[in-house]
C-alpha positions in Angstrom: -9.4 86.4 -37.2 -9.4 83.4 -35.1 -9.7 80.2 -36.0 -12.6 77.9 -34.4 -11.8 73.9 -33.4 -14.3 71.5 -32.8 -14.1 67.7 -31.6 -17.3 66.1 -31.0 -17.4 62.5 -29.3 -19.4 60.4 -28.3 -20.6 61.7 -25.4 -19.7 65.4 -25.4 -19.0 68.7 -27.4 -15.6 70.3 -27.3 -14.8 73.4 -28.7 -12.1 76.1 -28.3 -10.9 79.7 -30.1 -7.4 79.0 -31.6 -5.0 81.6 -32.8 -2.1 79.4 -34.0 -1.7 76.4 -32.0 -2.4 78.7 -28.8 -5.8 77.3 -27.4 -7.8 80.3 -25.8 -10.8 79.3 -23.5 -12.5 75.7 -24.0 -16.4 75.1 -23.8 -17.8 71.9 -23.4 -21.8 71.3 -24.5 -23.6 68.0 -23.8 -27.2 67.9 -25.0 -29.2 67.2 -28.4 -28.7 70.5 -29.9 -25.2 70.1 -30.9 -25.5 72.0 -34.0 -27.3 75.2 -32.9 -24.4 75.2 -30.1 -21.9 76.1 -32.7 -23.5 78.7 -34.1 -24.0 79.8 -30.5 -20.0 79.9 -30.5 -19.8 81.7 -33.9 -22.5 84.6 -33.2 -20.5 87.1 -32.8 -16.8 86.1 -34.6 -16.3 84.5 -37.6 -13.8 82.3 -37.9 -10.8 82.0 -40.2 -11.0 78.3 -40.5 -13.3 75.9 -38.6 -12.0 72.8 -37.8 -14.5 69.9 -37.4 -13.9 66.4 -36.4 -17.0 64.6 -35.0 -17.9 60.9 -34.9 -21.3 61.7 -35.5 -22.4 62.0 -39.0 -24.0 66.0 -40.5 -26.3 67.0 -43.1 -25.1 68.3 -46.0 -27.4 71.0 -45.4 -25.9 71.7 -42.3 -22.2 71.7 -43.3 -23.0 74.0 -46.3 -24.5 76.1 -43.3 -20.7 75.9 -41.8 -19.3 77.3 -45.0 -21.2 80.1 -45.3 -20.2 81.2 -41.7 -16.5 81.0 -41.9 -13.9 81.3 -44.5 -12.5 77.7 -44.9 -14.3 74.6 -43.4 -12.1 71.7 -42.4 -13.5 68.3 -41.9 -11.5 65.8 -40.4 -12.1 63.4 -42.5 -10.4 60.0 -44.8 -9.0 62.6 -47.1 -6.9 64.5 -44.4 -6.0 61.0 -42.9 -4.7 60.8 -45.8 -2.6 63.7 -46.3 -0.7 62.9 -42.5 -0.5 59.4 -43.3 -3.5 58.3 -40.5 -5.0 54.9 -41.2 -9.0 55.7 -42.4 -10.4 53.2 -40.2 -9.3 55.4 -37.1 -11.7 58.5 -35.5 -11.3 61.7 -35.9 -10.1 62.4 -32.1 -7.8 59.2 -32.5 -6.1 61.0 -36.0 -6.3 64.1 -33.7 -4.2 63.1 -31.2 -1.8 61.4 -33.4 -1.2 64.7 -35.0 -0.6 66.3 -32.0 1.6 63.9 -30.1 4.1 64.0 -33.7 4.7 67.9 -33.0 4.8 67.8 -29.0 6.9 64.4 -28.8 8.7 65.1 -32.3 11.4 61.8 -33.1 10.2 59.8 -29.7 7.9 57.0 -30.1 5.0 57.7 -28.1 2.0 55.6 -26.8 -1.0 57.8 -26.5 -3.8 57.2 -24.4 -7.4 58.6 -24.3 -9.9 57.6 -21.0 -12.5 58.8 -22.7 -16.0 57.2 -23.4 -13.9 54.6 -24.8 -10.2 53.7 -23.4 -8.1 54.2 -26.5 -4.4 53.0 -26.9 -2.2 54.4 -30.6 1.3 54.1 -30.5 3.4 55.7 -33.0 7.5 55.5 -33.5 9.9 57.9 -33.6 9.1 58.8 -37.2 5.7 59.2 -36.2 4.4 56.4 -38.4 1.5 54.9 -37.1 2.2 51.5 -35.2 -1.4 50.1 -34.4 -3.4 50.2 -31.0 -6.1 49.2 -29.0 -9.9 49.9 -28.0 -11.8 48.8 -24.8 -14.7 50.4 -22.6 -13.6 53.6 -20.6 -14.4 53.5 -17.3 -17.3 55.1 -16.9 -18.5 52.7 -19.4 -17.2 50.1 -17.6 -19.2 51.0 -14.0 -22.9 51.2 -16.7 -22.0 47.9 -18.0 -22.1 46.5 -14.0 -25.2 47.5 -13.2 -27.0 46.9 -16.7 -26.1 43.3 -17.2 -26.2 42.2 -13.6 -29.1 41.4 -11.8 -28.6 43.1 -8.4 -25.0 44.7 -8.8 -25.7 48.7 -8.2 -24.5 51.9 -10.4 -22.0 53.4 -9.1 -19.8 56.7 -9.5 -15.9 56.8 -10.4 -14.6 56.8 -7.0 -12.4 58.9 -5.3 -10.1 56.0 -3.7 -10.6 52.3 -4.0 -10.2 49.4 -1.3 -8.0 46.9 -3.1 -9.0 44.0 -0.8 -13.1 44.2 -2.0 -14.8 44.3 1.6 -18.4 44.7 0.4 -19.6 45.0 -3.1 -19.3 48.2 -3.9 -15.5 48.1 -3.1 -15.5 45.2 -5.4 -16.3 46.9 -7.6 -14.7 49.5 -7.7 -11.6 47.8 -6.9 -12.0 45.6 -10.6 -13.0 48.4 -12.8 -10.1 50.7 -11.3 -7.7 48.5 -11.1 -8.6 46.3 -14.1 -7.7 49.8 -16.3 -4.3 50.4 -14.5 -3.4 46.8 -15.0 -4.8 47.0 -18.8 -2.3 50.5 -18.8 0.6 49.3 -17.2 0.5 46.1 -19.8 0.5 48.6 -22.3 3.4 50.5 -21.2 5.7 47.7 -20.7 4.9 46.7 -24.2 6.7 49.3 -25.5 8.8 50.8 -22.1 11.1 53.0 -24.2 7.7 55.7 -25.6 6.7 58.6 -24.0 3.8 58.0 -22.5 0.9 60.1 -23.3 -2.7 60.7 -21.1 -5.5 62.5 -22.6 -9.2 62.6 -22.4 -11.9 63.2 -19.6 -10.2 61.2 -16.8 -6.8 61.1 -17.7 -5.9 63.4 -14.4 -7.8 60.6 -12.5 -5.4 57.8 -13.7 -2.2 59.9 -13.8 -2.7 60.0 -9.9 -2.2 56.6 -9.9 0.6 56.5 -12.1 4.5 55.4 -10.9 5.6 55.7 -14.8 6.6 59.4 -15.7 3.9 60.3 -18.2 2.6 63.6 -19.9 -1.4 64.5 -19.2 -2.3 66.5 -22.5 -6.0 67.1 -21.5 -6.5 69.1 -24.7 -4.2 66.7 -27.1 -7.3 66.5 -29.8 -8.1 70.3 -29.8 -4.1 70.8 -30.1 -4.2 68.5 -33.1 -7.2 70.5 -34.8 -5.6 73.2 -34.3 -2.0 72.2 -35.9 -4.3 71.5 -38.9 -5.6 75.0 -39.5 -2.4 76.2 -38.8 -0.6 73.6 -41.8 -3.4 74.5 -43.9 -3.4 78.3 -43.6 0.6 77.6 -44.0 -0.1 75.4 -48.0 -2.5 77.7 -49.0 
């Protein structure tokens, strides 16, 4: 039996079969039926342990639906912060990745971020204790918040290069949302300059592009994390 890890974020569903801490295929849902998309997931297999970390907040009768479908339900939640020494007042996917980075990056301090719906900063040392970090609007977020409290300044797309210099206004744009997150980044990393520098999230391959600093994409950092906390608990059991 596998086991069955589950992040949900703010914006999307993602979900992957782990045996161990080897991820097999990932799926990805986006839609209102979030809920009836796991059981989708568990139709035919039922897991050994099912992972669960989700900012949004379930039923009890819907996580006493979880139980009955797998043998051991694991909620990310203040009690397992606890047990890994996470702050409470972080999410689940932060917790996640901390988890994750400690057994990829074991005894180097690391400064993890995730370009997600949110642009995320945690930095840990080389002891993995947790060292604080930072939140601000991802990008996406960042190109809505334009166009919805401006009066004639348009929507626009994550593009696929910028023009520095700002020649019209969608280069503008696009120039201070881009480069405003590199700048915020590269602050970041000089900060601390002797962590391994971690990317993660939905556009992490976009920024790593962009990157001079030698840095490790992780795009599956929080599933890894879930996963390493199946694995630990099947291991205390």
């Amino acid at each position: 039996m596998a086991n069955l890890i589950i992040d949900i974020g703010n914006t999307a569903l993602k979900a992957a079969w782990a045996d161990g801490m080897t991820l097999g295929k990932t799926f990805r849902y986006q839609g209102e039926r979030m809920f009836d998309f796991i059981l989708s997931l568990i139709d035919k297999e039922r897991p050994e342990v099912l992972v669960l970390s989700s900012v949004r907040k379930f039923t009890q009768q819907n996580l006493a639906r979880l139980e009955e479908v797998c043998d051991r339900l694991l909620l990310m939640d203040s009690a397992m912060f606890s047990h890994y020494s996470i702050p409470e007042y972080l999410t689940p996917d932060r917790a996640a990745s901390i988890i994750a980075s400690r057994y990829l990056f074991k005894g180097r301090s690391c400064s993890i971020f995730d370009f997600g719906t949110m642009l995320t900063v945690d930095y840990i040392d080389s002891e993995g204790c947790y060292e604080g970090g930072c939140i601000s609007p991802g990008c996406v977020t960042r190109f809505k918040s334009v166009n919805r409290y401006s009066k004639h300044l348009p929507l626009l797309e994550i593009p696929d290069s910028i023009d520095e210099k700002g020649l019209s206004t969608a280069d503008s744009i696009s120039s201070g949302v881009i480069s405003g997150i590199m700048f915020e980044v590269q602050g970041h990393i000089c900060r601390n300059p002797e962590n391994i520098v971690v990317f993660t999230g939905g556009d992490a391959n976009y920024f790593a592009k962009r990157m001079k600093n030698s840095i490790f994409v992780v795009c599956n950092l929080v599933l890894m994390g879930l996963a390493l906390t199946a694995v630990e608990y099947r291991r205390n059991e």
